[in-house]
C-alpha positions in Angstrom: 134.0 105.3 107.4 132.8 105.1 110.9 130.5 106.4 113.4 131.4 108.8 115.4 129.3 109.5 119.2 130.5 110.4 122.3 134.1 111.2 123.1 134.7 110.8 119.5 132.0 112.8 118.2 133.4 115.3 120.2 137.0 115.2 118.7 136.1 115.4 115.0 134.0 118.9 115.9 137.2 121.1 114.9 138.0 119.3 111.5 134.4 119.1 110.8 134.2 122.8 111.6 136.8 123.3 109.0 135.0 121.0 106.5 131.9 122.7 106.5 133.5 126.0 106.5 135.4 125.1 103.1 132.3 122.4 101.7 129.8 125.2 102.4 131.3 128.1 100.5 130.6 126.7 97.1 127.5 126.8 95.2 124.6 126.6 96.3 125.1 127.4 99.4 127.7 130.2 99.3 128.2 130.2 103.4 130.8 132.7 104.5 131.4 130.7 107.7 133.5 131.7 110.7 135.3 129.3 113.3 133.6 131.2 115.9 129.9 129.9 114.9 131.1 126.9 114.0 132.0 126.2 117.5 129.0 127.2 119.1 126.8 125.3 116.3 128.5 122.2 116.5 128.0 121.9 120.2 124.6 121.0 119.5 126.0 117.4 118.5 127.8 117.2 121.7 124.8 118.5 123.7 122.3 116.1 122.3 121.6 112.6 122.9 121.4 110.4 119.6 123.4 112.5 117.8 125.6 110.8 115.1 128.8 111.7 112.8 129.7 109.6 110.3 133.3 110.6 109.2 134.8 109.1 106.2 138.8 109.1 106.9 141.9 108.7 104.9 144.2 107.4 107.4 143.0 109.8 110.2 142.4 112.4 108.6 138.4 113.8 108.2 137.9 113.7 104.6 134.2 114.1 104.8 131.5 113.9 107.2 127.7 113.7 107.9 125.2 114.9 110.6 122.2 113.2 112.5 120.5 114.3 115.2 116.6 113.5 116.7 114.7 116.7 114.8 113.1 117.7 118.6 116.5 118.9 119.6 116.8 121.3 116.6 115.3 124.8 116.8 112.3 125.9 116.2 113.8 127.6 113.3 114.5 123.8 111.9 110.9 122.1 113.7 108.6 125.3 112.7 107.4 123.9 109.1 107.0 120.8 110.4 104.7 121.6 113.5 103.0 124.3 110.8 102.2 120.9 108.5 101.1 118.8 111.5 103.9 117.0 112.1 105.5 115.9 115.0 109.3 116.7 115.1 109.8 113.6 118.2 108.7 111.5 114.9 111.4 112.4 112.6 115.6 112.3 112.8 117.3 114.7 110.7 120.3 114.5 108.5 122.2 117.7 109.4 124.6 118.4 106.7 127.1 115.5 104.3 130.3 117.7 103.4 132.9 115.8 101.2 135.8 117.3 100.1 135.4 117.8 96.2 138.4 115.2 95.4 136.8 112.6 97.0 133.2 112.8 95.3 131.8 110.1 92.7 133.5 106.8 95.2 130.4 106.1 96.7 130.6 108.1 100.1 127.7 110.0 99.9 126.0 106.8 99.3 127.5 105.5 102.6 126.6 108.5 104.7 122.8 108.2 104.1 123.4 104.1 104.7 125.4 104.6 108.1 122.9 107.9 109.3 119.4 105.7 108.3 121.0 102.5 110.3 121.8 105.1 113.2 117.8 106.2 113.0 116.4 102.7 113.0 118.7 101.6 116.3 117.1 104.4 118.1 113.8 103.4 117.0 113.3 106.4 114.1 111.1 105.1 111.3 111.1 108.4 109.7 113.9 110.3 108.1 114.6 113.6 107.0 117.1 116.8 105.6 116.9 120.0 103.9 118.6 121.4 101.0 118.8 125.6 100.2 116.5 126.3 96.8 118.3 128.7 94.8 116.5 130.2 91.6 117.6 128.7 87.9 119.2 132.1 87.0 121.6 132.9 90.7 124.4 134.6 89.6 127.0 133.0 90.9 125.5 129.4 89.6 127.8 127.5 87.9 127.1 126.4 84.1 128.1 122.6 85.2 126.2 122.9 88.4 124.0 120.0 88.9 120.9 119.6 91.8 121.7 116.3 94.0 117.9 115.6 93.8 118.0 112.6 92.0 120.8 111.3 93.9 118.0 111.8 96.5 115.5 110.2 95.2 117.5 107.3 94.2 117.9 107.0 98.2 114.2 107.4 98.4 113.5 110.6 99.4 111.0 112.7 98.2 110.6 116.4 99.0 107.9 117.0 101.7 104.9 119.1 100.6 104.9 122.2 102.2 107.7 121.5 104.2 109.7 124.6 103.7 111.7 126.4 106.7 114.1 129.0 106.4 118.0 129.5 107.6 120.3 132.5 107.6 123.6 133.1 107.0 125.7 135.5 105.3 126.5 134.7 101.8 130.3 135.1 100.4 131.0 138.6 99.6 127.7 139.8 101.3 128.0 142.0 104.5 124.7 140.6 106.1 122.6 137.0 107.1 119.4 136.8 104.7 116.8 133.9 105.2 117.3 131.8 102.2 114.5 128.8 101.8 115.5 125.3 102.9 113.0 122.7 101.2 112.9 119.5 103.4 113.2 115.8 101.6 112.3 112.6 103.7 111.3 109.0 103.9 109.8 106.4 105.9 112.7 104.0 106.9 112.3 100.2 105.0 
């Protein structure tokens, strides 16, 4: 496991592309993803100053990876619930996404991705820490019977979801032929 900025950063963007693309299409999230707007959206980690990936590897191979990024540099589509709640976005760094391929879940990754992305934070002065998760209702349809929530694997990293802290995203869902908003509730924490 590593961190990954700069010219590296930059050379992980196509597997990660691919990771998301395959992590994402499961439950809950359902993305139907294309390379095309992966591309584009990935860029943003490039573009940005502070922007972290933390790839877990086997040999060189991306088996999994996670997102950080100052929250300012997001959209307002990410920022709006925060300004709505009186926050300031320059305060907080956000986790963008932790995708690990399902084979390689249960070894203590995910664990590391939220140690390596919270050290990341702290060196550029973050105290503050946060990420969002899509809700889903109880009775989806395409919710699996074994599915389980990650809150309190969360928790037990000390978040806590954010009172009224709830933006929206879109993207088209497999087998649907449009984008639709779906809810993103944000969890964070003030860094130890």
């Amino acid at each position: 496991m590593r961190p990954l900025v700069g010219e590296a950063l930059v050379a992980q963007l196509p597997a990660l592309a691919q990771l998301r693309i395959e992590v994402f299409r499961a439950y809950p999230y359902l993305y139907e993803g294309s390379l095309a707007y992966e591309r584009e959206y990935l860029q943003g980690y490039a573009r940005t100053d502070g922007s972290v990936i933390v790839g877990a590897f086997e040999g060189e191979r991306l088996i999994g990876a996670a997102t950080g990024t100052p929250l300012r540099a997001e959209p307002p589509s990410v920022q709006g619930c925060f300004v709505a709640c009186g926050d300031d976005p320059s305060q907080w760094f956000y986790f963008g996404e932790s995708v690990l391929r399902s084979q390689y879940r249960g070894r203590g990754i995910g664990v590391a991705f939220f140690r390596e992305r919270e050290a990341h934070a702290r060196r550029l002065g973050y105290a503050r820490t946060c990420f969002c998760a899509v809700v889903r209702p109880d009775d989806h349809p395409q919710r699996p019977p074994q599915w389980q929530a990650l809150d309190d694997f969360w928790r037990r990293r000390g978040y806590a979801p954010l009172p009224g802290h709830v933006g929206d995203m879109r993207w088209r869902d497999v087998g649907d032929e449009r984008e639709t908003a779906k809810p993103m509730q944000f969890w964070g924490r003030l860094l130890p």
